[in-house]
Legacy VTK file of the C-alpha trace (Angstrom):
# vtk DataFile Version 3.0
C-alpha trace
ASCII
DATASET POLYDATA
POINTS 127 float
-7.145 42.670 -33.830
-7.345 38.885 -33.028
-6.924 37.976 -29.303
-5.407 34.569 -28.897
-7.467 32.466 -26.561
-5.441 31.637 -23.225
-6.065 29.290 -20.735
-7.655 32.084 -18.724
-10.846 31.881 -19.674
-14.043 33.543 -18.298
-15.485 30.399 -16.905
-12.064 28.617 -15.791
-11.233 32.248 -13.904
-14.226 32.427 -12.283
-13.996 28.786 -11.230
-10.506 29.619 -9.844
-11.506 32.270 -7.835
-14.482 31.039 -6.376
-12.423 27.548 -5.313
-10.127 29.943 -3.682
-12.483 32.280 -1.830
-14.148 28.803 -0.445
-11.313 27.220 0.291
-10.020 30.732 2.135
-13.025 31.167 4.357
-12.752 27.329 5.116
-9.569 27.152 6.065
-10.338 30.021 8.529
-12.856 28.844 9.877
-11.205 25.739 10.911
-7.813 27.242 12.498
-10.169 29.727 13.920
-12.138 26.606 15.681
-9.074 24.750 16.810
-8.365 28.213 18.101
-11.085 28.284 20.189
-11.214 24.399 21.666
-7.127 24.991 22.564
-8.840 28.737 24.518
-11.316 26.967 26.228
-8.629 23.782 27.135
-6.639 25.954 28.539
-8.229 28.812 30.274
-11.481 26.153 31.032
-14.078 28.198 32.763
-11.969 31.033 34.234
-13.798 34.301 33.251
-12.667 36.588 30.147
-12.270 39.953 29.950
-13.168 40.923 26.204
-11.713 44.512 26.628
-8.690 43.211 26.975
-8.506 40.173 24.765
-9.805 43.254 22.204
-7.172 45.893 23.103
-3.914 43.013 22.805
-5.238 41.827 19.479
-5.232 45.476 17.737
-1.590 45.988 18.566
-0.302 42.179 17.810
2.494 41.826 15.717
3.207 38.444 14.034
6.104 37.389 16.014
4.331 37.701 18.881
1.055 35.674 17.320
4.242 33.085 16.107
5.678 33.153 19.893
1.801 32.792 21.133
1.543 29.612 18.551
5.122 27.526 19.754
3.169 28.427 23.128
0.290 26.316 22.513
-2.062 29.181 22.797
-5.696 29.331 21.549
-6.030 33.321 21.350
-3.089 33.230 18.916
-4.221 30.606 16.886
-8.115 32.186 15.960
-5.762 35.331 15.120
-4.222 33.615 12.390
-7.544 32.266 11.429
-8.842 36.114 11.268
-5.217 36.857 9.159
-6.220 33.496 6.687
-10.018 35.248 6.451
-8.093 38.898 5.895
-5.563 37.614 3.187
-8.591 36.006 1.363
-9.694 38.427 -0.271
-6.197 39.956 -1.308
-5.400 36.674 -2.563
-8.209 37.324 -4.458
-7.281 40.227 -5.976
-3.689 38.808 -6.532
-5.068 35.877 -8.776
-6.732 38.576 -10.404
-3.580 40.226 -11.021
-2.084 37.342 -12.604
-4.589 36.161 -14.727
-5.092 39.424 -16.462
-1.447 39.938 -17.101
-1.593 35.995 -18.950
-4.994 37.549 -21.047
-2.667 40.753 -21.443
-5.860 42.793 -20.432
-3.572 45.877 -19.634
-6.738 48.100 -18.040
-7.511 45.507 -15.946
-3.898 44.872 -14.385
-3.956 48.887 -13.967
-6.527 48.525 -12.164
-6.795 45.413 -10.362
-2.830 46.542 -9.331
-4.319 49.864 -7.949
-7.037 47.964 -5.776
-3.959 45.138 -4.188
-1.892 48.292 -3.429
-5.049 50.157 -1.690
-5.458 46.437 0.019
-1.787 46.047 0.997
-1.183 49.685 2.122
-4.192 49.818 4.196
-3.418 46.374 5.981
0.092 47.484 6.721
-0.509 51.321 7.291
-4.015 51.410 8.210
-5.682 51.721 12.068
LINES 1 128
127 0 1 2 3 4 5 6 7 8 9 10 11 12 13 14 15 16 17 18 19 20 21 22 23 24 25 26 27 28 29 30 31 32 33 34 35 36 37 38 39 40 41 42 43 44 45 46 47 48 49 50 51 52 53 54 55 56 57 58 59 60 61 62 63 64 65 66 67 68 69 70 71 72 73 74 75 76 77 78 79 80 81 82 83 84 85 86 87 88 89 90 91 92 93 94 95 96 97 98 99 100 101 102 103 104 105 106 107 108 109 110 111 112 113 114 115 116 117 118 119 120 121 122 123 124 125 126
């Protein structure tokens, strides 16, 4: 059987993917850096207690890190430079998705569908 070519190809899709893993990790790194310069503006040399800076950002939701933003503060700002770096990856995976389902590579949307739900469920479910 005669696969037609798509615009998928090997080359292009790595391409694609790299781009966006680069441009992910960028892009966090920079909020995650304004972050950090509006946390140091504002809290200047006052001492920081990491426990507790730790212990608030396990049990953040994102309203509060959107309340924490319209704030102006810096703490809530690297966290959505940490949720840019997270979603990289299942972005990733995503594009993956996609691009296998234009190549009609069934096995591979099985699968690459099984690794964004194990991605998704542990972001949302996980500890």
């Amino acid at each position: 059987m005669h696969r037609s070519r798509s615009r998928w190809d090997d080359d292009a899709l790595e391409r694609v993917v790299g781009r966006l893993l680069q441009g992910g990790v960028m892009l966090a790194a920079s909020v995650t850096v304004i972050g950090g310069i509006l946390y140091l503006v504002r809290r200047g040399t006052a001492p920081v207690d990491v426990r507790t800076l730790a212990s608030s950002a396990s049990v953040v939701m994102l309203r509060d890190i959107g309340r924490g933003i319209r704030a102006g503060r810096g703490d809530a700002v690297v966290l959505v430079g940490l949720l840019i770096l997270v979603a990289t990856p299942v972005a990733r995976v995503a594009l993956l998705v996609v691009a296998f389902l234009a190549e009609r590579d069934w096995m591979y949307v099985a699968v690459s569908t099984v690794v964004l739900a194990v991605l998704l469920a542990s972001l949302l479910f996980g500890r």
